[in-house]
VEXLUMMAR-872281 format. One record per residue: residue in three letters; x, y, z of N, C-alpha, C, O, CB in turn. Coordinates in steps of 0.001 Angstrom, whole numbers, plus 500000, padded with zeros to 6 digits. Glycine has a CB too. Layout:
<rs>
alaXYZXYZXYZXYZXYZ;...
</rs>
This chain:
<rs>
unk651101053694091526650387053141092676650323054167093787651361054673094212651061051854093177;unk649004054523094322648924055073095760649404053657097129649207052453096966646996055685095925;unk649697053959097706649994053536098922649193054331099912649207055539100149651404053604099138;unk648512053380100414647308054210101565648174053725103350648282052617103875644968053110101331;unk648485054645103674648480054063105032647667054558106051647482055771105954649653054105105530;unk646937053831107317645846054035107818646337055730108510647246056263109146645374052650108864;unk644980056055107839645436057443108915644946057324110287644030056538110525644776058968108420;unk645645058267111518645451057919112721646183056835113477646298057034114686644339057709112724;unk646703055710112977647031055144113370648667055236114296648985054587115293646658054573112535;unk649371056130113646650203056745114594649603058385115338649602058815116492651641056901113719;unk649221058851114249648287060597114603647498060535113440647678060033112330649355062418114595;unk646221061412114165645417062203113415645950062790112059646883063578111907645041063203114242;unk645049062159111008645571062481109429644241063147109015643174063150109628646052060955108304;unk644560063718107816643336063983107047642787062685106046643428061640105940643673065303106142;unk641772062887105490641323061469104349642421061108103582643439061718103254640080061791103115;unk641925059778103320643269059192102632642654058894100968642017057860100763643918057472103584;unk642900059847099883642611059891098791643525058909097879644709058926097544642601061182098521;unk642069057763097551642679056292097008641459056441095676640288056817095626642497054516098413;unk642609055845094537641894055871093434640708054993093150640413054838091965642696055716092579;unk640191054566093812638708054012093672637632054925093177636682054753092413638213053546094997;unk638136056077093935637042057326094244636850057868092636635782058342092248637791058802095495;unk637943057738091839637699057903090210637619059027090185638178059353089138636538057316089451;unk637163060162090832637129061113091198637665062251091917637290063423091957636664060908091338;unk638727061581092533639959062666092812638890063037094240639224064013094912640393064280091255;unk637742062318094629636909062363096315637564061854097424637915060683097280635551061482096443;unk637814062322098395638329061759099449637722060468099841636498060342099805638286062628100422;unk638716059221100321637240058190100902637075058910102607637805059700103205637761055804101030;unk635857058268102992635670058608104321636179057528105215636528056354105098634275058893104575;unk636070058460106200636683057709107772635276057871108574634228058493108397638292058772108791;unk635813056972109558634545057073110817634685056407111778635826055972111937633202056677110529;unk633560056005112897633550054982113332631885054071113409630716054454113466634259055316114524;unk632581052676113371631186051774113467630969051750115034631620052312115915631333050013112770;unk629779050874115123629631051159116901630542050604118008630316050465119210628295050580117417;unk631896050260117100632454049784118242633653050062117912634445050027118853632216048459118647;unk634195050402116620635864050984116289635457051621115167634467051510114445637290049801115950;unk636620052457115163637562053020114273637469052531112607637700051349112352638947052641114907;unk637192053297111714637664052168110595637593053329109270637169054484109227636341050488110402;unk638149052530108350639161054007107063638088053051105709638069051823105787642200053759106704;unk637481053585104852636906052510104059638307053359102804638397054529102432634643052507103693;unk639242052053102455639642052346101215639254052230099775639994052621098872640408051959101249;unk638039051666099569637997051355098385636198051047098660635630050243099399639208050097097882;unk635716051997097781633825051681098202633420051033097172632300050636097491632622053085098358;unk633666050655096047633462049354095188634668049024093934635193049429092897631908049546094425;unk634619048053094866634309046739095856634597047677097105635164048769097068635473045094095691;unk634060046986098280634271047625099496635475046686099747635561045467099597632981047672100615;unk636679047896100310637823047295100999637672048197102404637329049364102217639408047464100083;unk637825047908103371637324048477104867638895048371105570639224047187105647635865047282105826;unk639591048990105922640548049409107375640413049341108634639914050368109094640800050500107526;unk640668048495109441640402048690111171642136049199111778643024048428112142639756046683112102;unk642193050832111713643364050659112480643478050030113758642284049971114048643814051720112642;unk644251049377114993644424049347116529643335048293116724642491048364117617644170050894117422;unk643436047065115601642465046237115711643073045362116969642467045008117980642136045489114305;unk644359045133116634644862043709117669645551044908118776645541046093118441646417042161116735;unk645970044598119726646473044987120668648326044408120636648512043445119892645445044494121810;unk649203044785121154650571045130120594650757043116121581651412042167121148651707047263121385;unk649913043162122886649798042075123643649089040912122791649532039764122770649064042456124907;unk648081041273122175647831039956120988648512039973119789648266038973119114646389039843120442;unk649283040756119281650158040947118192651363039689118363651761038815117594650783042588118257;unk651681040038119638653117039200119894652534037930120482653328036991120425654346039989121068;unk650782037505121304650610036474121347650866035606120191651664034672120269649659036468121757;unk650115035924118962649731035248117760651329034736117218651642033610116833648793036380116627;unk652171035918117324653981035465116787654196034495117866655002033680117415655481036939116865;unk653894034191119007655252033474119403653745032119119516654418031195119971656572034236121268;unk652715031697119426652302030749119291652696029920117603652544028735117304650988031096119710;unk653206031015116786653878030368115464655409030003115384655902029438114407653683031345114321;unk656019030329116355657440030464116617658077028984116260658168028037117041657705030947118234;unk658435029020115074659594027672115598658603026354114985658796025179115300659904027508117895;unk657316026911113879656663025929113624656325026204111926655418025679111282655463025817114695;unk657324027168111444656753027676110171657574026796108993658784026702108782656985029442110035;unk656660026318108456656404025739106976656192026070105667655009026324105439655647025244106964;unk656966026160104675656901026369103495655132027146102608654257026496102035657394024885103117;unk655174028235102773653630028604102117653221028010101118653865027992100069653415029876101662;unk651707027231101324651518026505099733650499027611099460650204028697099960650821024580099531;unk649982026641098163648827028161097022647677026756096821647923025604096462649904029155094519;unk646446027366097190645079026608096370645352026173095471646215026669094747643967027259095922;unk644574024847095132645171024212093885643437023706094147642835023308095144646912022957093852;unk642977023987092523641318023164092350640798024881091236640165024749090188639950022792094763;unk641113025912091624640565026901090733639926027925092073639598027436093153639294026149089461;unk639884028584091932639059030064092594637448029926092354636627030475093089639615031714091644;unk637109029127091236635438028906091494635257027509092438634179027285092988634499028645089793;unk636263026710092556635827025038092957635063025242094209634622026387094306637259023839093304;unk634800024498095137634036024397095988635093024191096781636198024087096248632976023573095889;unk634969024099098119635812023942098945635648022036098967636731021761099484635464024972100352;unk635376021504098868635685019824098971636858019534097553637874018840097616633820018700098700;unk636495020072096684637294020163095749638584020924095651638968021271094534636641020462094985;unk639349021239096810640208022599096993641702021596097491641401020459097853639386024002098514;unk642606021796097514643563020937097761644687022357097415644622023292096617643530019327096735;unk645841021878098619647061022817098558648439022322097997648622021108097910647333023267099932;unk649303023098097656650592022355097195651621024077097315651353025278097350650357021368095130;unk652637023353097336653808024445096743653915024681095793653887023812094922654938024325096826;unk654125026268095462654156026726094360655609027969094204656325028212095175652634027244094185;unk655780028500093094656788029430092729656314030574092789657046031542092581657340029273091559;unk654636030764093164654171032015093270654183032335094510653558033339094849653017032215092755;unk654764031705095305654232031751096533655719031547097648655810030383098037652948030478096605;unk656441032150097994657978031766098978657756031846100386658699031527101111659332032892098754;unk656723032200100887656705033090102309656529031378102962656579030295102379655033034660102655;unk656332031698104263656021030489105071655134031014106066655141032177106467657272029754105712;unk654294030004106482653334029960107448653173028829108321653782027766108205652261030149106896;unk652346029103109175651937028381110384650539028319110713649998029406110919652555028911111467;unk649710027090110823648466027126110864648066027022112595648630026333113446647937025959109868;unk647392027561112690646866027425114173646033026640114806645265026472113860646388028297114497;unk645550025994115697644484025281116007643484026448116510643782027487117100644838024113117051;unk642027025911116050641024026510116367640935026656117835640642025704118558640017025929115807;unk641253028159118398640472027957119913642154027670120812642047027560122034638972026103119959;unk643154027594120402643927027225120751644304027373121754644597026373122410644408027309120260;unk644484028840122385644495029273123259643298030333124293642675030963123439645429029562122889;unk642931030621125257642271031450125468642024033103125002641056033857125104642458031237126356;unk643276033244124494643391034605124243643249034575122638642529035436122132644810035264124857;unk643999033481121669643477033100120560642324033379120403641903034330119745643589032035120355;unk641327032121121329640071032295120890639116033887121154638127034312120557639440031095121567;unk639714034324122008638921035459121751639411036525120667638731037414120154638762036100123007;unk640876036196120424640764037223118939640140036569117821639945037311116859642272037693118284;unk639806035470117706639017034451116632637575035525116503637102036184115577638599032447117443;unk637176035292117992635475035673118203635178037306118047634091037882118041634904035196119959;unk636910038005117889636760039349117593636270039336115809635367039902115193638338040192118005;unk637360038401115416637166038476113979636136038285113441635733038954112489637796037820113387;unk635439037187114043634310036761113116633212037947113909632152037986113283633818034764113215;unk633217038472114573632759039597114675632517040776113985631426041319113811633153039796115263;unk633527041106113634634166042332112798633981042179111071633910043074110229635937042379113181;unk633928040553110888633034040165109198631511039475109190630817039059108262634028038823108227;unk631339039524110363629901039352110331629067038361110009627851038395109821629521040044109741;unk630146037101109942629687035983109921629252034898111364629467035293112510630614035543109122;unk628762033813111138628320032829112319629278032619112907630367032818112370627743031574112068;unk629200032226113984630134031183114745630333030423114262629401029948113613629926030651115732;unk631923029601114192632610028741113500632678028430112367632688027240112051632521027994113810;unk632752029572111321632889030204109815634427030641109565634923031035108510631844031656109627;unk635003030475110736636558031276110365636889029918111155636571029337112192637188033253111113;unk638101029696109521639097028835109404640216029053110141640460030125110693639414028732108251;unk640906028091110178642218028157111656643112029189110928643588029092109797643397026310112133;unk643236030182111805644194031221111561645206030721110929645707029636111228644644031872112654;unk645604031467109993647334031423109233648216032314109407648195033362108761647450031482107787;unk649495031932110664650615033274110502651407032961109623651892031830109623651539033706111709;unk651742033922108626652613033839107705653416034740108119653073035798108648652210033946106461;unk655388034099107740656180035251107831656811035614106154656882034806105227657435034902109045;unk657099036648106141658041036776104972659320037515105180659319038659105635657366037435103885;unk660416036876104853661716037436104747662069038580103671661408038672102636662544036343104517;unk663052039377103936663164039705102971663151039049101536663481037895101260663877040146103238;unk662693040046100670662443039099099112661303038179099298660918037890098165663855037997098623;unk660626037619100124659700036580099955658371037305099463658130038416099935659523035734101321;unk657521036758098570656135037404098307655406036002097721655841034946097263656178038891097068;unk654010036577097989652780035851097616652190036845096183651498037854096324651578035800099141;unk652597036348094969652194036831093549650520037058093411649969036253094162652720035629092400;unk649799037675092882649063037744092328647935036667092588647901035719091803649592037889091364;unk647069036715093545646158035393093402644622036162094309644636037251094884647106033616094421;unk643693035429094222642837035298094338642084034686095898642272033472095818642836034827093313;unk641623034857096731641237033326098627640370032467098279639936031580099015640226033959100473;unk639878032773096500638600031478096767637548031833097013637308032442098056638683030531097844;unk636486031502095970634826031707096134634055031124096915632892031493097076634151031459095149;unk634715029872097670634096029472098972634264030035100319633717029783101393634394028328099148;unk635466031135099847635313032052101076634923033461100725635624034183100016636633032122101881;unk633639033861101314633285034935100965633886036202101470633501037191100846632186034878101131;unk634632036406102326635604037444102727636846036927103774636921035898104445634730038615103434;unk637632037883103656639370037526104645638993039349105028638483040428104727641691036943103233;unk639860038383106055640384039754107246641709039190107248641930038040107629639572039919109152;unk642994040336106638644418040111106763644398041282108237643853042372108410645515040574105069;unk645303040386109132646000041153110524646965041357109819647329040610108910646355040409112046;unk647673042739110261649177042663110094649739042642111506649158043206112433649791043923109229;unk650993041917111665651177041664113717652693042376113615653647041829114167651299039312114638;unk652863043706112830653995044014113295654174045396112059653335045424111159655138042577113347;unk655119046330112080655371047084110909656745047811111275656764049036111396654113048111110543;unk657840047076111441659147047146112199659849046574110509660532045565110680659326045898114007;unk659792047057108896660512046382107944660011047302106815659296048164107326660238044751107824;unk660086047425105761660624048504104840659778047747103287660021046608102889662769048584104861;unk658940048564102725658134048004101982657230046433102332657379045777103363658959047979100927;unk656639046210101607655962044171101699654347044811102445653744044482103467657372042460103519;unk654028045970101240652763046263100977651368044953100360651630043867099843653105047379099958;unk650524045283100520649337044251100153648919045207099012648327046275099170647998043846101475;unk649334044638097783648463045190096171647152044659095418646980043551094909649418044942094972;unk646293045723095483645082045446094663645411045901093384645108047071093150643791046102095157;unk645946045274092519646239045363090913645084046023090254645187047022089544646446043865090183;unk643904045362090551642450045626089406642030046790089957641504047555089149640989044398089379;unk642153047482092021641835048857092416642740049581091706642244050440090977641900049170093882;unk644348049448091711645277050566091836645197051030092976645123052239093194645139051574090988;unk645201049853094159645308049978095567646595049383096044647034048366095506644149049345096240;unk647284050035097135648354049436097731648425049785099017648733050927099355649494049685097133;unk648148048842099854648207049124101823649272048977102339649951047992102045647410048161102843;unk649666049815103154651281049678103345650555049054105007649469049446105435652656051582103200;unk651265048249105576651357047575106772651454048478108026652264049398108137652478046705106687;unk650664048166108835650620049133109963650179048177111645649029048004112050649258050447109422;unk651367047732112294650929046693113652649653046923114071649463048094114399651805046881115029;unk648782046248114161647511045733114835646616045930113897645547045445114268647068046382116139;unk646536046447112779645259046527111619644890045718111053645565044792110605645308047181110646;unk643655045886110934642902045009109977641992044979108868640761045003108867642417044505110485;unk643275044890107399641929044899106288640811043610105711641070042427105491642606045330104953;unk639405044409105565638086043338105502638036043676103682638391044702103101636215043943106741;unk637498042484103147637164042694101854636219041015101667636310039993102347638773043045100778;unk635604041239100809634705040122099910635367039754098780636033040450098014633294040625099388;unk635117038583098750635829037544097776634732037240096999634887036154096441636530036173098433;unk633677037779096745632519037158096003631773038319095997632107039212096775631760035860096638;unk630571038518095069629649039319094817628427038862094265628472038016093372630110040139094157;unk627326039307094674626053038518094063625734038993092781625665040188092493624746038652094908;unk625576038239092159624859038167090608623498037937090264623117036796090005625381037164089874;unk622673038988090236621069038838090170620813038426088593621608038617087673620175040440090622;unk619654037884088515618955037058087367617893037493087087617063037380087989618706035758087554;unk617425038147085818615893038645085828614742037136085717615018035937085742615668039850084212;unk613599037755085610612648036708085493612927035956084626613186034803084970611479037019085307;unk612983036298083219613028035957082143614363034618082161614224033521081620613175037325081291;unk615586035068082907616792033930082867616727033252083599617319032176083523618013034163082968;unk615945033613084667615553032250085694614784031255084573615052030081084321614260032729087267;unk613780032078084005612558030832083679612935030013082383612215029175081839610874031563083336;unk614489030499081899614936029933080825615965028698081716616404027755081058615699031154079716;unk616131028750082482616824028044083202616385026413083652615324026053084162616957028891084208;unk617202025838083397616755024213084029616234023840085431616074024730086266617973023318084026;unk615953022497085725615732022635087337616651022344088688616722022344089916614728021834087560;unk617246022116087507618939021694088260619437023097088907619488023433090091620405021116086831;unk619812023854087635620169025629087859619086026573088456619304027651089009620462026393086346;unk618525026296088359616925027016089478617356026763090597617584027755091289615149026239089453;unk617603025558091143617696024682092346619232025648093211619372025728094431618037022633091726;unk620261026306092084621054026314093056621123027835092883622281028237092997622329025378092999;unk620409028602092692620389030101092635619930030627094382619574029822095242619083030634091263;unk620041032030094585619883032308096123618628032982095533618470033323094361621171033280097175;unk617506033152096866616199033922096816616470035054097822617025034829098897614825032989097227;unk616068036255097449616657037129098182615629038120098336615390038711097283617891037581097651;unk614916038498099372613624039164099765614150040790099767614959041221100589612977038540101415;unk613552041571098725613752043243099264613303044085100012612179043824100440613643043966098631;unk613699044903100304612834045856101388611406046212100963610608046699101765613575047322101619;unk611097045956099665609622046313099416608830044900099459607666044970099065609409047129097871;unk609273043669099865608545042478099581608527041478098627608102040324098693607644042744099524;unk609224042293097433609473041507096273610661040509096532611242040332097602609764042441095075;unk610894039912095358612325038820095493613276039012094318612837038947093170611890037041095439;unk614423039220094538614790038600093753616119037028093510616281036142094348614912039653093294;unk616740037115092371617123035367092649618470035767091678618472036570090745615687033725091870;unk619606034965092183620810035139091691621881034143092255621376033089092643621142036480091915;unk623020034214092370623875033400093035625194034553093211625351035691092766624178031892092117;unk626196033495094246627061034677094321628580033838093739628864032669094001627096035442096147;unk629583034991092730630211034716092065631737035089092191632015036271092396629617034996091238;unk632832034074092071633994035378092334633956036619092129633189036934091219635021035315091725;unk634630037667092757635122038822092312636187038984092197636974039189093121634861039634092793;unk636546038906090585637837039354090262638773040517090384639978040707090217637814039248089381;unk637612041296090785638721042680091061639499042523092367640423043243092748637851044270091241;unk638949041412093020639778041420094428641216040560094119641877040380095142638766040560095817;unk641476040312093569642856039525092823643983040606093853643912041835093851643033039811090457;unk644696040020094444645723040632095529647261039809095333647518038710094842645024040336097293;unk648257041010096035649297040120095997649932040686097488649777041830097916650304040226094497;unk650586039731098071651338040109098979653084040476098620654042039798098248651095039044099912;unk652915041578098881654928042483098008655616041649098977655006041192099944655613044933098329;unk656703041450098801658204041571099841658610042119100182659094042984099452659146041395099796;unk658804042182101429659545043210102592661407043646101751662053042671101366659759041934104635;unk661723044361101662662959045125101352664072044730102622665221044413102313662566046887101269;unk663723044766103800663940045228104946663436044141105868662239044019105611663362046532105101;unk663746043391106713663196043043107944662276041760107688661991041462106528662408044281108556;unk661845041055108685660470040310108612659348040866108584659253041722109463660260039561109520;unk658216040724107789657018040967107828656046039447108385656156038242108158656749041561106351;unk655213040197109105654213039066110026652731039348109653652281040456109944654351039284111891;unk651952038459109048650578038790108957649784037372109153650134036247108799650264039545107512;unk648572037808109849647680036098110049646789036702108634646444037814108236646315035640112129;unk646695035746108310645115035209107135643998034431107984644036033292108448645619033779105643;unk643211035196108028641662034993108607640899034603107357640700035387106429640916036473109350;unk640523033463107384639813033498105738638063032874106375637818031728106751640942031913104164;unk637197033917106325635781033513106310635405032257105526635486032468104315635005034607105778;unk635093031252105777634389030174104858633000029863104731632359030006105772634826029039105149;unk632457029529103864630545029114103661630436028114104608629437027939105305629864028350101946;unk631712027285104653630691026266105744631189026862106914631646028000107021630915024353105789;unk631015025639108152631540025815109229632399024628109502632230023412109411630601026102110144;unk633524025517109923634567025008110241634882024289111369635617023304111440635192025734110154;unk634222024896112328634299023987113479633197022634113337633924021691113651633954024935114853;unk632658022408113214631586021078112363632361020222111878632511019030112147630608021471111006;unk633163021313110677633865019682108956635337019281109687635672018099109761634563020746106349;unk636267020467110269637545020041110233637544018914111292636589018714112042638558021196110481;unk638825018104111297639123016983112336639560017202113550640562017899113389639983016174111946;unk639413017031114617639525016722115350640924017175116344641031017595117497639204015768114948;unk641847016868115311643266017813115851643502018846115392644674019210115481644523017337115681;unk642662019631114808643092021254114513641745022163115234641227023150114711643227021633112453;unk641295021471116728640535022261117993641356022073118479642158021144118381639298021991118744;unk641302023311119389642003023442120433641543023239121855641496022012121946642418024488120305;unk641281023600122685640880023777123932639576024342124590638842023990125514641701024366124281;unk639631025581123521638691026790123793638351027088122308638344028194121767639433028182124674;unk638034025714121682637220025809120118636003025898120430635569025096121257637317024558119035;unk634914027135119716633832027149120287632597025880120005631683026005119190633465028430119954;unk632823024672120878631846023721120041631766022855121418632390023154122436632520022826118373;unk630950021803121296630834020877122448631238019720122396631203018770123180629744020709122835;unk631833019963120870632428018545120663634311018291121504635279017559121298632474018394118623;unk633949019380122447635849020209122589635050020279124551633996020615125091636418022882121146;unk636388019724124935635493020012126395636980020417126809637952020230126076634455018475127462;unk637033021000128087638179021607128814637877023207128934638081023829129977639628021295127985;unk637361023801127733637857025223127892636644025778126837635976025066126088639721025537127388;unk636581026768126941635570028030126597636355029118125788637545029430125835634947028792128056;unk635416029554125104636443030998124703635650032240125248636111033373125116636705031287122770;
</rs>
């Protein structure tokens, strides 16, 4: 296993050569128009934001979980189900504990919310209530998959004060070692195009639920979008110390719309929420 850690993020590094590249190529660094960012892995795209959170929202996000953490459960319904079909439980793959947040919870919350869904490029109220998870030494999240109803996660890490309890891409031969305020982006899904010919063999049921997708020359084409298995991840165990990370998980619907009522907060961006703004 390579272990990539963000370069720059303490000093100026050179490229960080991760086996994606198949090629023994450096990946590139740069910046987008507004940060910093390391792409580790260009297919599948896995993306790096070093100095995403600030050391002041790092320790907001810990002490709004303080003193409220609960046993980590694991998806239960399958990695293709739909999200109505999705249900959680405890599992043996899974030891760490977490804390779910209310949407909007706080003012400063909500604006790291509105950073995130920023930074994956989805709508307003597409990101599900933050999850801080801690892990103790020895605790890990095995081998799993976020679910094809969420088309990408942004993992924060809110601290790097503990000794191994790396994030492993098994199917890259990727391993991110933890670095306070970063943030890795990846897709949980990939589109699957259909030629003419398998569309028109297709029923009207399966016609009905394929995507139409316009190209830069005018043409169309039609497909749907499908897990990606190469994104199969595990969260290691810390050797050493507590490890702290939120799970940002992008969802197809919107979240602020379906969820109930007691998981807004104050400054949830919706009008169904009065008091506060984000």
């Amino acid at each position: 296993w390579r272990s990539v850690v963000p370069a720059g993020y303490m000093h100026p590094g050179p490229p960080v050569r991760t086996p994606e590249n198949r090629g023994g190529q450096p990946s590139t660094e740069g910046k987008t128009a507004e940060r910093e960012s390391q792409v580790l892995s260009k297919e599948p795209k896995v993306i790096l934001y070093p100095n995403f959170l600030t050391d002041e929202e790092c320790a907001h996000l810990q002490e709004l979980a303080e003193g409220r953490y609960q046993r980590s459960k694991t998806g239960r319904g399958g990695v293709s189900s739909s999200v109505d079909n999705y249900s959680h439980q405890k599992s043996e793959n899974r030891t760490s504990e977490s804390c779910q947040l209310l949407i909007g919870q706080t003012q400063l919350s909500a604006a790291i919310e509105a950073k995130i869904t920023k930074l994956a490029g989805c709508p307003e109220g597409h990101l599900e209530p933050l999850m801080v998870v801690r892990y103790r030494p020895g605790e890990f999240f095995k081998t799993h998959h976020d679910g094809y109803f969420r088309p990408s996660t942004v993992l924060l890490y809110l601290n790097d004060d503990f000794e191994e309890g790396g994030t492993q891409f098994e199917e890259l031969g990727l391993s991110v070692s933890p670095q306070k305020g970063a943030a890795v982006v990846w897709s949980n899904s990939h589109f699957r195009p259909f030629s003419t010919p398998e569309v028109q063999s297709m029923g009207e049921k399966e016609r009905e639920q394929l995507l139409t997708v316009q190209r830069a020359d005018g043409s169309f084409k039609y497909g749907k979008y499908e897990p990606d298995w190469r994104m199969m991840h595990a969260g290691l165990p810390p050797s050493r110390g507590e490890k702290y990370v939120v799970n940002a998980f992008i969802n197809q619907q919107n979240m602020v719309e379906g969820v109930e009522d007691a998981l807004l907060g104050p400054f949830a961006p919706t009008s169904r929420v009065s008091g506060g703004s984000a």
